[in-house]
C-alpha positions as CSV (number, residue, x, y, z in Angstrom):
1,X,0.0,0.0,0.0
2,X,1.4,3.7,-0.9
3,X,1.6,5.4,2.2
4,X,0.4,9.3,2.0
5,X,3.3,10.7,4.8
6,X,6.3,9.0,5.6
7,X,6.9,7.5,9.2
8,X,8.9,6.3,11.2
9,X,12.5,5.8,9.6
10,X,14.6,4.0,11.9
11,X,15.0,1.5,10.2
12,X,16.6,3.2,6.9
13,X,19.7,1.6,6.1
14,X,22.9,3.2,3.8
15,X,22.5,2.2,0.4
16,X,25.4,1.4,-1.8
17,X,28.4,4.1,-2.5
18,X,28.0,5.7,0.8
19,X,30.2,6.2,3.9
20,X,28.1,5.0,7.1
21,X,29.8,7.9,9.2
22,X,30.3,10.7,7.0
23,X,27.5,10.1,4.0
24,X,23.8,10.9,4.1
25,X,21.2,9.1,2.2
26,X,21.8,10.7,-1.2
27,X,25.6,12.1,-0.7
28,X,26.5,11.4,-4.4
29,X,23.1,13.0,-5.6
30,X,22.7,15.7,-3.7
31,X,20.6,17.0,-7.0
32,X,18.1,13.8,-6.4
33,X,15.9,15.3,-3.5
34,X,12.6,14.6,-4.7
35,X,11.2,17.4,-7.1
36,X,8.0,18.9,-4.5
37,X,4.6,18.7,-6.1
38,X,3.0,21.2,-8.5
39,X,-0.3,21.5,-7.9
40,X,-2.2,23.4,-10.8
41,X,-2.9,27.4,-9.9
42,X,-5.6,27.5,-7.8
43,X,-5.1,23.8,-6.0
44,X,-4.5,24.2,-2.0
45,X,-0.6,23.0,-1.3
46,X,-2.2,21.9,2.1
47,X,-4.8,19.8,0.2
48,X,-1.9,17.8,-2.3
49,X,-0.3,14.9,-0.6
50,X,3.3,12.9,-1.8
51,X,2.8,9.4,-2.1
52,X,5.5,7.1,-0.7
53,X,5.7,3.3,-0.9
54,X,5.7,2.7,3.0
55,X,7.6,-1.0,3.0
56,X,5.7,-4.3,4.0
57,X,7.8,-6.0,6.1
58,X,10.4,-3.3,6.6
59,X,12.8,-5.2,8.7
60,X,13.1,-8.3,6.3
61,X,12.8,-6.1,3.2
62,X,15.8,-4.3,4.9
63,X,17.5,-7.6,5.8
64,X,20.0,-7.7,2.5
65,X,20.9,-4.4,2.7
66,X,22.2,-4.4,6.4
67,X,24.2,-7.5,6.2
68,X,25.8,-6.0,3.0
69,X,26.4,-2.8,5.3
70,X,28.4,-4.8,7.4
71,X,30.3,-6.7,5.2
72,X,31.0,-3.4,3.4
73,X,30.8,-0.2,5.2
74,X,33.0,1.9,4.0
75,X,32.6,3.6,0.5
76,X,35.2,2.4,-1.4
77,X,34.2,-1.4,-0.4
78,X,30.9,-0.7,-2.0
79,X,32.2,0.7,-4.9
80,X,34.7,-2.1,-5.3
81,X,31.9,-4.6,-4.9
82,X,29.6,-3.2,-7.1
83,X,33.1,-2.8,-9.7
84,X,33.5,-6.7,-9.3
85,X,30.5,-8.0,-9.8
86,X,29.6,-6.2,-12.8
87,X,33.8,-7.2,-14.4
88,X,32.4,-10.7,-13.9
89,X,29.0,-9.9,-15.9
90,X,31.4,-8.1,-18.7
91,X,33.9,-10.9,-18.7
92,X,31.0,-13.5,-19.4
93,X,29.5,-11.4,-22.1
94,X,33.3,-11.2,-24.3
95,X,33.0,-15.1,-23.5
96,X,29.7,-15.6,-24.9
97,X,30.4,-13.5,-27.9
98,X,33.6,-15.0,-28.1
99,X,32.1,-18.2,-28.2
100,X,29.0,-17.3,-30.6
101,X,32.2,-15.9,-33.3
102,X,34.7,-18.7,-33.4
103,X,32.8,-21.9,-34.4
104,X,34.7,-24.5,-35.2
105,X,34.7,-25.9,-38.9
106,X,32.5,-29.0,-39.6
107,X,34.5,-31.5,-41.6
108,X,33.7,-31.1,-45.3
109,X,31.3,-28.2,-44.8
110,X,33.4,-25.6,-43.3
111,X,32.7,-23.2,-40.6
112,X,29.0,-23.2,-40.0
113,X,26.9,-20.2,-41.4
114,X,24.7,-18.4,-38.8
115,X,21.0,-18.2,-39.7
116,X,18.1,-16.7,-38.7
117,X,14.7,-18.5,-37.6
118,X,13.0,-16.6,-41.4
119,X,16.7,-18.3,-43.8
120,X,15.6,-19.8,-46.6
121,X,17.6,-21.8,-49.0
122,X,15.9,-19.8,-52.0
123,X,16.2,-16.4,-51.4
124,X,19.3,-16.8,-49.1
125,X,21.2,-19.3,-50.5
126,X,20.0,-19.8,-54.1
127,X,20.1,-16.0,-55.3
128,X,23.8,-16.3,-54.4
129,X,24.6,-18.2,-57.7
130,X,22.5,-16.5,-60.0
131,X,23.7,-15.4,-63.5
132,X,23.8,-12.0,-63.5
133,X,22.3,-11.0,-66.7
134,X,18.9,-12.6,-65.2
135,X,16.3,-11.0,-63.1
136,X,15.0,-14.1,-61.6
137,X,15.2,-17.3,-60.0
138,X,14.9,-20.4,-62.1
139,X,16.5,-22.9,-63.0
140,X,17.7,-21.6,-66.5
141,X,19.2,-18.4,-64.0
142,X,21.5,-20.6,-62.0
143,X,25.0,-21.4,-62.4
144,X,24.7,-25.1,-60.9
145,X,23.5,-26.0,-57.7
146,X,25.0,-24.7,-55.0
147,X,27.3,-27.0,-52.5
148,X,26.1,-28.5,-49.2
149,X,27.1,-26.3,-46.7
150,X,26.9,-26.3,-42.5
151,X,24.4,-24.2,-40.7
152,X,23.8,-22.7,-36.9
153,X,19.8,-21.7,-36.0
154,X,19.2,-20.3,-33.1
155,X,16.8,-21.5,-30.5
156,X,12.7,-20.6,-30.1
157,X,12.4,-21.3,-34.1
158,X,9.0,-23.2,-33.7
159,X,7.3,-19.8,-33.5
160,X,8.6,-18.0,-36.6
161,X,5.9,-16.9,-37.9
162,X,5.1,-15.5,-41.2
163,X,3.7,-11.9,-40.9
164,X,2.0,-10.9,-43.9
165,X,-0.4,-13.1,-45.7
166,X,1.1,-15.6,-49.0
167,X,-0.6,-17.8,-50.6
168,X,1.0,-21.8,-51.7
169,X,-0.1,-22.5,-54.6
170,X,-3.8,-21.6,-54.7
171,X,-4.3,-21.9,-51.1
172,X,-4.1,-18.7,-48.8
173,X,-1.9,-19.0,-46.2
174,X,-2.0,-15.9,-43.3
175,X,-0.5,-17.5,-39.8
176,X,2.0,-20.3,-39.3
177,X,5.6,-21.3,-39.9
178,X,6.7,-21.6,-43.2
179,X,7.8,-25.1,-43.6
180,X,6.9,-26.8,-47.1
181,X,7.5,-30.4,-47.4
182,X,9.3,-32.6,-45.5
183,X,7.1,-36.0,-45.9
184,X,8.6,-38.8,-47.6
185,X,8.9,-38.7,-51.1
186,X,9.0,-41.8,-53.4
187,X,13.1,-42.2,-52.5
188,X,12.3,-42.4,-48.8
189,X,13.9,-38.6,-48.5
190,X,12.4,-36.0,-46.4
191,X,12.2,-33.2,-49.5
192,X,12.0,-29.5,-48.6
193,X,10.7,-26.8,-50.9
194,X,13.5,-24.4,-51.2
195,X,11.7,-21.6,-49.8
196,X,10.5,-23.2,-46.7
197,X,12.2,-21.8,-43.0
198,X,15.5,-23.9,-42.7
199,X,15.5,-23.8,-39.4
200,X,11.7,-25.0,-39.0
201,X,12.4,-27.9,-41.2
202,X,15.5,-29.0,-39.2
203,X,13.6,-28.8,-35.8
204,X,10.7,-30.8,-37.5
205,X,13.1,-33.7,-39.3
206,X,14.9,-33.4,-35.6
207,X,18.3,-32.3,-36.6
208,X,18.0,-29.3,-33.7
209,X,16.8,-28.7,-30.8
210,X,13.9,-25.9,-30.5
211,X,15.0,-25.1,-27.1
212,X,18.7,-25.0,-27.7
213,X,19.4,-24.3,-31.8
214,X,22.2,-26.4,-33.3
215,X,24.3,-27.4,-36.3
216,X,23.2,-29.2,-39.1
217,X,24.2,-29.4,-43.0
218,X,21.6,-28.3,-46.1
219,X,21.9,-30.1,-49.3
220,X,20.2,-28.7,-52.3
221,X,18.6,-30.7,-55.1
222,X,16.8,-29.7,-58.4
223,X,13.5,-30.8,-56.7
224,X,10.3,-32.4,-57.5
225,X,6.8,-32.8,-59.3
226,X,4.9,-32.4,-55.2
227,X,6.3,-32.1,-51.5
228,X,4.5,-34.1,-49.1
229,X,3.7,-32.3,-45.8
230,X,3.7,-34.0,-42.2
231,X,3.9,-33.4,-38.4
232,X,6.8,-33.6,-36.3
233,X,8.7,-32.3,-33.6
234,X,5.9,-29.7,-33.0
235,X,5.6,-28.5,-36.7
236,X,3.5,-29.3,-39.0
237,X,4.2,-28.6,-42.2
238,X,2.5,-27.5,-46.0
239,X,2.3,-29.9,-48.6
240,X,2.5,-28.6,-52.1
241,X,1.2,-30.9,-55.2
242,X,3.0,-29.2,-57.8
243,X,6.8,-28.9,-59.1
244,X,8.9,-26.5,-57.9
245,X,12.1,-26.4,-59.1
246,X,14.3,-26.6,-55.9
247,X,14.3,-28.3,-52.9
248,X,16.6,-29.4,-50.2
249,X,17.6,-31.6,-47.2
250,X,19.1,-31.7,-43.6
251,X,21.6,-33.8,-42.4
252,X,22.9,-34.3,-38.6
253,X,26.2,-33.5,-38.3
254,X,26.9,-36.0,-35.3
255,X,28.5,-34.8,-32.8
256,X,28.4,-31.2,-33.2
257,X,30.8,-28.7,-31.5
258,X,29.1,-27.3,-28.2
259,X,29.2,-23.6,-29.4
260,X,26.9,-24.6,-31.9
261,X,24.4,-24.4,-29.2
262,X,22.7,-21.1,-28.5
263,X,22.7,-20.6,-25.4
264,X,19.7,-18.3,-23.8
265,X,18.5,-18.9,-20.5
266,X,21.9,-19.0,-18.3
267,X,22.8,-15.8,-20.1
268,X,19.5,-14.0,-18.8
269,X,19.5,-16.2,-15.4
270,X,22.6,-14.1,-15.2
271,X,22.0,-10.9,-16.1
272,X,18.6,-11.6,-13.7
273,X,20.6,-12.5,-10.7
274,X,23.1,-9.2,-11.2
275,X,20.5,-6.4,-11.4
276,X,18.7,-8.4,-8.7
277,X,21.8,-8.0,-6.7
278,X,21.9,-4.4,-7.5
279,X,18.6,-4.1,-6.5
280,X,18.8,-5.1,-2.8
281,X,22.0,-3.9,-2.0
282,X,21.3,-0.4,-3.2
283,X,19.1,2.7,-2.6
284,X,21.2,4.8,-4.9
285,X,18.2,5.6,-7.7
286,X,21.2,6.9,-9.9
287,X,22.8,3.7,-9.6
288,X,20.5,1.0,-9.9
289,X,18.8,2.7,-13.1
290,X,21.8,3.1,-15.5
291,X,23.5,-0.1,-14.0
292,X,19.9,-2.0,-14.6
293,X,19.7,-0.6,-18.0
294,X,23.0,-1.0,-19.4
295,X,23.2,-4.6,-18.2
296,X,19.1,-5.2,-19.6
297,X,20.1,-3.7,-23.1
298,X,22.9,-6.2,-24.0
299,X,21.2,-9.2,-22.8
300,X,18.6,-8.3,-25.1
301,X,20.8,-6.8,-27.9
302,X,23.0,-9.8,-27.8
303,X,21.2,-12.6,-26.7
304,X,17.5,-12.4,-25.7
305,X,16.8,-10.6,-29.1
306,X,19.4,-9.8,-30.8
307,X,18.7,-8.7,-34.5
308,X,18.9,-10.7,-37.5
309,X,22.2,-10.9,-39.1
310,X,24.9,-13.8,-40.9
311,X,27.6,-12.2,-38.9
312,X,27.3,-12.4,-34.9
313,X,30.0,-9.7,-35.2
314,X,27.7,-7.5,-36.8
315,X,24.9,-8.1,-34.5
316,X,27.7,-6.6,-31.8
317,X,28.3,-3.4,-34.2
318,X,24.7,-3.0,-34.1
319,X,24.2,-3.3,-30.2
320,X,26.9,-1.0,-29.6
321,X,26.0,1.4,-31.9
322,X,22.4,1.7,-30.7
323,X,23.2,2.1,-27.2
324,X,24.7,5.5,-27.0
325,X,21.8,7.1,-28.4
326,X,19.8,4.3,-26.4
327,X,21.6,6.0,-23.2
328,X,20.8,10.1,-23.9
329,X,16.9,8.7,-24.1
330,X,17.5,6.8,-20.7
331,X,19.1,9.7,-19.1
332,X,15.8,11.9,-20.3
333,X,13.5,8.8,-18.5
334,X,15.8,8.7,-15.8
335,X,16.0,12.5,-15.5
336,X,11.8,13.3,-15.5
337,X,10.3,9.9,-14.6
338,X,12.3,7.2,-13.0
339,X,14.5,9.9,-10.1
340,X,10.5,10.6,-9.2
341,X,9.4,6.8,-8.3
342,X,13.0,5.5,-7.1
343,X,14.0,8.0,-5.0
344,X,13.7,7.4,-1.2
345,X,12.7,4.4,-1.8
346,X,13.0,2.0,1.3
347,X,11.0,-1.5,-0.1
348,X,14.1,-3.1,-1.9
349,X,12.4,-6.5,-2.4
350,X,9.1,-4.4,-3.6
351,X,10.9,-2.3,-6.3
352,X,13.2,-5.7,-7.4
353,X,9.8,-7.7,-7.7
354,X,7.6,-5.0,-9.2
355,X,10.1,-2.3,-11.2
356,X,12.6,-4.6,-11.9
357,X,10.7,-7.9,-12.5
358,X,8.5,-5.5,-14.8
359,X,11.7,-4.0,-16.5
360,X,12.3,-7.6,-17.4
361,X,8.9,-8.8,-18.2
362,X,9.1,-5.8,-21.0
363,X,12.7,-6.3,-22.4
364,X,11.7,-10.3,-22.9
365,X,9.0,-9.1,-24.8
366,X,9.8,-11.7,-27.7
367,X,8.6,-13.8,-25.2
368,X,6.1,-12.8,-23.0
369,X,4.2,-11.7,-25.8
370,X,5.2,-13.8,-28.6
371,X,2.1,-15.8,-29.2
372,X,-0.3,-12.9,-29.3
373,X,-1.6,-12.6,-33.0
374,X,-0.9,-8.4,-32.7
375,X,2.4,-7.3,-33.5
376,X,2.3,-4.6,-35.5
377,X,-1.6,-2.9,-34.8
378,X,-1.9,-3.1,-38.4
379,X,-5.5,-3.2,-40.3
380,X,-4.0,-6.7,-41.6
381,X,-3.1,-7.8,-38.6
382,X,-6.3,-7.1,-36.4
383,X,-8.1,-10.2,-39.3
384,X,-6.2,-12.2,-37.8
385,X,-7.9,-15.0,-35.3
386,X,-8.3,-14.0,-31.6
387,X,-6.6,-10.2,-32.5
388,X,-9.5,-8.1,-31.7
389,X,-9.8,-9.9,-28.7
390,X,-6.2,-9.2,-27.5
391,X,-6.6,-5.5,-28.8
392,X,-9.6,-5.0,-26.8
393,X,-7.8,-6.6,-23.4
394,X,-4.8,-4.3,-24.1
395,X,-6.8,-1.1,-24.9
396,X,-8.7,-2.4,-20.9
397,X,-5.5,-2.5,-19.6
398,X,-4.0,0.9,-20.7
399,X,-7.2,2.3,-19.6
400,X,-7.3,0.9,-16.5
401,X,-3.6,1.8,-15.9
402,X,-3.9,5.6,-17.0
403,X,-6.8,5.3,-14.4
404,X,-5.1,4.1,-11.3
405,X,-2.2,6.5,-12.7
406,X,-4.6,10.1,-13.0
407,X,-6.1,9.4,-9.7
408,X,-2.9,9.3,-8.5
409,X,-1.3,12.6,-10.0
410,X,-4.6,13.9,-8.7
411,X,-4.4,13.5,-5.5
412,X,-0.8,15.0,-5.6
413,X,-2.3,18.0,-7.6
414,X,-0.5,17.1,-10.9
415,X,-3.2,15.8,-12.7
416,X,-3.9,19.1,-14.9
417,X,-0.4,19.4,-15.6
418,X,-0.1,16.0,-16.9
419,X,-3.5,16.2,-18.5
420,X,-2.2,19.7,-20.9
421,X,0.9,17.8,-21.9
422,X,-1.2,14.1,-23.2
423,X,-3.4,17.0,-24.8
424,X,-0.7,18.5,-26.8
425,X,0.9,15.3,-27.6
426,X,-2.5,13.8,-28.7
427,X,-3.0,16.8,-30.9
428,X,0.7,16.6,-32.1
429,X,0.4,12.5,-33.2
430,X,-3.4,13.5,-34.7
431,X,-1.4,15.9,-36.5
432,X,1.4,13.4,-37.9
433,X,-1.2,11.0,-38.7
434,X,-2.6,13.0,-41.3
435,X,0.6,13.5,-43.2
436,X,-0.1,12.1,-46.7
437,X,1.7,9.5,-48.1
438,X,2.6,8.2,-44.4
439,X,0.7,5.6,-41.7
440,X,1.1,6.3,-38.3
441,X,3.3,3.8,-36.6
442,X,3.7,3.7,-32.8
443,X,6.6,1.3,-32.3
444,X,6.9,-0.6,-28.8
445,X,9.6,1.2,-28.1
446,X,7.5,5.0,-28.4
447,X,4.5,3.6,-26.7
448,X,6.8,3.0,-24.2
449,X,8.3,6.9,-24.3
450,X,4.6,7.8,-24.4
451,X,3.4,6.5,-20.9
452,X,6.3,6.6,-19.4
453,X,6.0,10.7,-18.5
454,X,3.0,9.6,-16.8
455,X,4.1,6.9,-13.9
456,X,6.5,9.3,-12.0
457,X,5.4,8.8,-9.1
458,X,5.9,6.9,-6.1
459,X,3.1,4.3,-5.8
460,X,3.1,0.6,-6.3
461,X,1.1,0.4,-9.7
462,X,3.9,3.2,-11.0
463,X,7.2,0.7,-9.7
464,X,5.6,-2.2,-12.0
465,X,4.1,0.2,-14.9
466,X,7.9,2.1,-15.1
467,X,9.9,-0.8,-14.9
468,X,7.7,-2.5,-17.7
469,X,7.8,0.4,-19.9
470,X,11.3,0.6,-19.4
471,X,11.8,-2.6,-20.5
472,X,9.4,-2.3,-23.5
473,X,11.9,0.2,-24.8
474,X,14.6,-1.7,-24.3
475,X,13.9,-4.3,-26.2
476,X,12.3,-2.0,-29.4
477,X,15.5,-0.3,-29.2
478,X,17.8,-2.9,-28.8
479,X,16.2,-4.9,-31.1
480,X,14.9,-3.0,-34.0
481,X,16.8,0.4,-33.3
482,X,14.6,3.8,-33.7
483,X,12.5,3.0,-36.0
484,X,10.3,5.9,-37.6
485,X,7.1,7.2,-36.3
486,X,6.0,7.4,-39.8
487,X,6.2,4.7,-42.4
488,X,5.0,4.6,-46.4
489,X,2.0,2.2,-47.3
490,X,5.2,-0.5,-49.2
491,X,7.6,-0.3,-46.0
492,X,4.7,-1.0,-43.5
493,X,3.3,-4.3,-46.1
494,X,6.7,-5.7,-46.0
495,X,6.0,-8.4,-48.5
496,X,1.7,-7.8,-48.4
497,X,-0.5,-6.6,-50.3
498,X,-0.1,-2.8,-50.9
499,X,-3.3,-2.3,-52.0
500,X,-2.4,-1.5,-55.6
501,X,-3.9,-2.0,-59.0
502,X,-3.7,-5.7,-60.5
503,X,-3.0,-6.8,-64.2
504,X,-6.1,-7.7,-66.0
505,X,-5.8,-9.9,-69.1
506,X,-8.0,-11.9,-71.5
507,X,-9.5,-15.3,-70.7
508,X,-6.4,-17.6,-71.6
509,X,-5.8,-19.4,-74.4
510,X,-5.5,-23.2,-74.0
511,X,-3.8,-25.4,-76.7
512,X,-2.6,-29.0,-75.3
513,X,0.8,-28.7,-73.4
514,X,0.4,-24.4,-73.4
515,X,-1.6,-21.7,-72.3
516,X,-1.5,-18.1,-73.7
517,X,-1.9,-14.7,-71.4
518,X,-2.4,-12.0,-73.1
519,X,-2.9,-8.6,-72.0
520,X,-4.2,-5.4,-72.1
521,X,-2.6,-1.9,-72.7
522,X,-0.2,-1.2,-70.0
523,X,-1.4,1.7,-67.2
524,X,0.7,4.8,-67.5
525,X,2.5,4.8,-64.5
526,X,3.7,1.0,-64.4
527,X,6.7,-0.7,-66.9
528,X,6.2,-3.8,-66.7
529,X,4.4,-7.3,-65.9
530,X,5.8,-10.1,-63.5
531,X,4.8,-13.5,-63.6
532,X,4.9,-15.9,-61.4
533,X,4.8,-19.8,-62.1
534,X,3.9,-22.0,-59.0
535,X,5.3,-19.2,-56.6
536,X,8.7,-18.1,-58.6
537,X,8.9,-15.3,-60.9
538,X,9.5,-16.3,-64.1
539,X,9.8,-14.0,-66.2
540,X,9.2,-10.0,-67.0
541,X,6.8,-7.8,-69.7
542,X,7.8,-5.0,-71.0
543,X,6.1,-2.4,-72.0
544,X,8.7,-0.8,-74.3
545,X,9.0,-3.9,-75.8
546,X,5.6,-4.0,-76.6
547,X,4.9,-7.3,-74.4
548,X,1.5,-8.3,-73.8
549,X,1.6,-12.0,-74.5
550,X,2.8,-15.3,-72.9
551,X,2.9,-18.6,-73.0
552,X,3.4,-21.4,-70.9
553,X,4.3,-24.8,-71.8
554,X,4.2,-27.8,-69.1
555,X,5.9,-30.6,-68.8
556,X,3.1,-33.2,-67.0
557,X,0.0,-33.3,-66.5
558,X,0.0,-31.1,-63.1
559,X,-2.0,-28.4,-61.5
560,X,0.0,-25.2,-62.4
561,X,-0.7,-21.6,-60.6
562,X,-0.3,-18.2,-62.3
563,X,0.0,-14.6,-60.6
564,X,0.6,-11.7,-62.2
565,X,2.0,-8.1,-61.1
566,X,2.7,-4.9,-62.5
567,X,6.3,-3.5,-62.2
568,X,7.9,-0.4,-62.7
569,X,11.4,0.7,-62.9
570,X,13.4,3.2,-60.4
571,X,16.2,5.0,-61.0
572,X,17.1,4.8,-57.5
573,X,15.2,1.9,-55.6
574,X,15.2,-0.9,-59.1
575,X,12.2,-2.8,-59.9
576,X,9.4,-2.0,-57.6
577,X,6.8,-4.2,-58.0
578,X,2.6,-3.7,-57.4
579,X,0.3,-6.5,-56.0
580,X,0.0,-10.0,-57.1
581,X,-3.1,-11.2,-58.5
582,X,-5.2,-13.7,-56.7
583,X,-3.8,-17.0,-58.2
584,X,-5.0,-19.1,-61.3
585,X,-4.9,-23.0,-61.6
586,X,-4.2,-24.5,-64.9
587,X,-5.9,-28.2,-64.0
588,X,-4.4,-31.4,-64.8
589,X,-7.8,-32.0,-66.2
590,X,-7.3,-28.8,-68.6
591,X,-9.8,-26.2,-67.3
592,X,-8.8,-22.7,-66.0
593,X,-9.7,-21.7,-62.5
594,X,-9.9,-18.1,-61.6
């Protein structure tokens, strides 16, 4: 409960960094007395009050920090300790970086390449050997097939997701991992489409571990006439009943080199048990905010969720270069928010259980929230099953928060002050919002800049909202970096639908073994047509070539699937390309389906 006046304090202890004899409670911050309340003109001083989190259980809650008095109680003891115990944390971060950049080669595969949980062997892999003079990815476009080659995944890989809408074949596919294949073909092999999630297929054909990554080796193969799907390990995969004109394979590598293993959980178990140190053995605000967010942004940046990249070195560039700008923000939320709720704050097992354990909760966001089906509060994510659901429960829980939080600030007579500056920055995000050509995007990481202004304040509700928010930024930052408030209409669909204009084209001509497209005049302001055969781009129209026809010949009798799209060339950006057409089936039988 949030006490109203403070009481008794006998039984403050020294927090960390302070001399027992010649310190008082904030000697190193003498600038952190808490700021006094400013009631809005008009408000009675008399009738404002300063909330304080009176401790439950002061005398255990204080239990930590006296024994550590006594072991320490002299300054420069504290300072050593706290100087030793986070060396250690440092040392054990070069090792695991260390260990995650010198891999040792696999015999006959070389040093194994690092992938993400979204790798595929056909853009990844098979673009690689391309001839240059073509524009896409068939078999006619490839130099040979590339060479089996080792592989690292890293662990939680069962829940990679797709996150915009495809479609296989002629089925619509808008949720799910992206494994293709993988049932028995007629050789007894477990086949692959090349554009399936390597990862996903290795944890389904067991090659890795989902909770712990792994090794293994891909071999690619010209593919098949259909990939089998099946159910394993978890992961159930897409079967396909048409050719495609790659596929591949994993291999175990036997034993496999223990570094292979990506290592998560003693990492963070860690980085937990430090800042939970930190914690209880301080009441130094100053000091337990910057240490607790230093040490949460590299366990996320380099471990928890750290960014998608072939290097591990580069994932280290990236870390370290988003943390100094990362560090001015935190100084701003330490600054006008956090030096508000942690200062005089004598509940050190309440703020490690409800700021930190929050701070935490929100930095592991890739987990905690993982299996929601909203992640981007996109109109094409809100169709998904169960999303309106989970936005309605979220949009209860902000309310309820900003709630508990305005009663609050009323009661210490900052409500109206708080009130004018949501106004303004309502008015100034209505504002952005109707910049044309742009969507809106709040990011995790400015949602969490957003509320933050609004929980400084010492109550128990504003520990856990803080430290969660906190966190929340952490991990958009760390992870994604500062992404823009405002996004175009083709960098928000990623690869979905933009909403753009569609080829039209005559009903097609069939003549035994072909079928004929052919289309009408081009619109001004596209180039081009794409089409895609069964899922690959095969080949381009141009307008200035005076393209409007083409033909298809098959091979077998199989269902084949057409999509068409228009493209247009940039100077700058290349071929941009509009939306796909819904697809078309060429039967075995012979009819077209449309």
């Amino acid at each position: 409960m949030s006490a109203l006046h403070r009481d008794d304090e006998a039984n403050q202890v020294e927090p960390l960094l302070q001399d027992s004899d010649a310190y008082s409670l904030h000697s190193l911050d003498a600038d952190e007395e808490r700021p006094a309340s400013a009631p809005k003109a008009g408000t009675s001083r008399a009738k404002s009050v300063t909330h304080r989190v009176e401790p439950i259980f002061p005398n255990a809650q204080s239990l930590a920090l006296k024994t550590f008095e006594r072991l320490a109680p002299s300054r420069t003891r504290k300072a050593v300790a706290l100087g030793l115990a986070c060396s250690l944390w440092l040392l054990y971060m070069l090792y695991l970086v260390h260990r995650k950049t010198s891999l040792l080669p696999v015999p006959g595969f070389g040093v194994p390449r690092r992938l993400t949980c979204y790798s595929n062997a056909f853009g990844n892999i098979v673009e690689r050997y391309a001839v240059p003079s073509c524009d896409t990815f068939t078999p006619e476009c490839m130099s040979g097939i590339p060479p089996p080659f080792a592989f690292q995944c890293p662990t939680g890989c069962s829940e990679a997701h797709i996150q915009e809408e495809h479609y296989l074949g002629d089925k619509f596919v808008d949720h799910g991992i992206w494994v293709v294949g993988g049932g028995l073909d007629s050789n007894g092999r477990s086949v692959y489409r090349a554009d399936s999630y390597i990862c996903g297929a290795a944890i389904q054909s067991g090659v890795i571990s989902d909770r712990d990554g792994g090794c293994g080796v891909l071999r690619l193969n010209d593919g098949q006439d259909g990939f089998p799907g099946t159910a394993a390990s978890g992961i159930e995969s897409m079967d396909f009943n048409s050719s495609f004109p790659f596929g591949f394979t994993v291999e175990s590598i036997g034993e496999p080199d223990p570094r292979c293993y990506d290592t998560v959980w003693i990492p963070l178990a860690a980085s937990v048990l430090l800042t939970s140190v930190i914690s209880l053995l301080t009441t130094s605000p100053r000091v337990f905010f910057y240490s607790t967010f230093t040490i949460v942004f590299f366990q996320t940046a380099l471990i928890s969720d750290a960014p998608s990249f072939d290097s591990y070195l580069q994932v280290v560039q990236v870390a370290l270069a988003r943390f100094l700008p990362a560090m001015f923000v935190a100084f701003a939320i330490y600054t006008f928010c956090a030096r508000t709720t942690l200062t005089d704050l004598n509940a050190p097992i309440e703020k490690t259980a409800l700021w930190l354990g929050g701070c935490w909760f929100g930095a592991l966001e890739n987990y905690t929230f993982d299996k929601l089906p909203l992640s981007r509060l996109t109109p094409r994510d809100l169709t998904k099953p169960g999303a309106a659901v989970v936005l309605v429960c979220a949009i209860l829980a902000i309310l309820a928060a900003a709630a508990t939080q305005a009663w609050a600030l009323w009661k210490e007579g900052r409500f109206w002050t708080y009130f004018s500056f949501y106004r303004y920055l309502g008015a100034v995000l209505l504002l952005l919002s109707l910049v044309p050509g742009l969507n809106l995007r709040i990011h995790h990481y400015i949602l969490g800049l957003i509320l933050l202004p609004g929980t400084a304040i010492q109550t128990r509700p504003s520990l856990l909202f803080q430290g969660f928010l906190v966190g929340l930024f952490i991990n958009g930052v760390a992870r994604w970096g500062f992404a823009s408030i405002l996004e175009t209409d083709r960098f928000l669909a990623r690869e979905g639908q933009l909403g753009s204009e569609v080829p039209e084209f005559f009903a097609p001509i069939m003549n035994g073994s072909t079928i004929t497209f052919t289309f009408p005049s081009f619109p001004e302001e596209w180039d081009g047509i794409s089409v895609m055969v069964n899922d690959i781009e095969r080949t381009r129209l141009a307008k200035s070539s005076g393209d409007t026809v083409f033909t298809w010949s098959r091979l077998r009798l199989e269902d084949l699937y057409f999509r068409f799209a228009y493209t247009k060339m940039g100077y700058i950006d290349g071929i941009m390309m509009g939306d796909f057409t819904k697809p078309g089936t060429w039967a075995a039988n012979g009819t077209w389906i449309f």
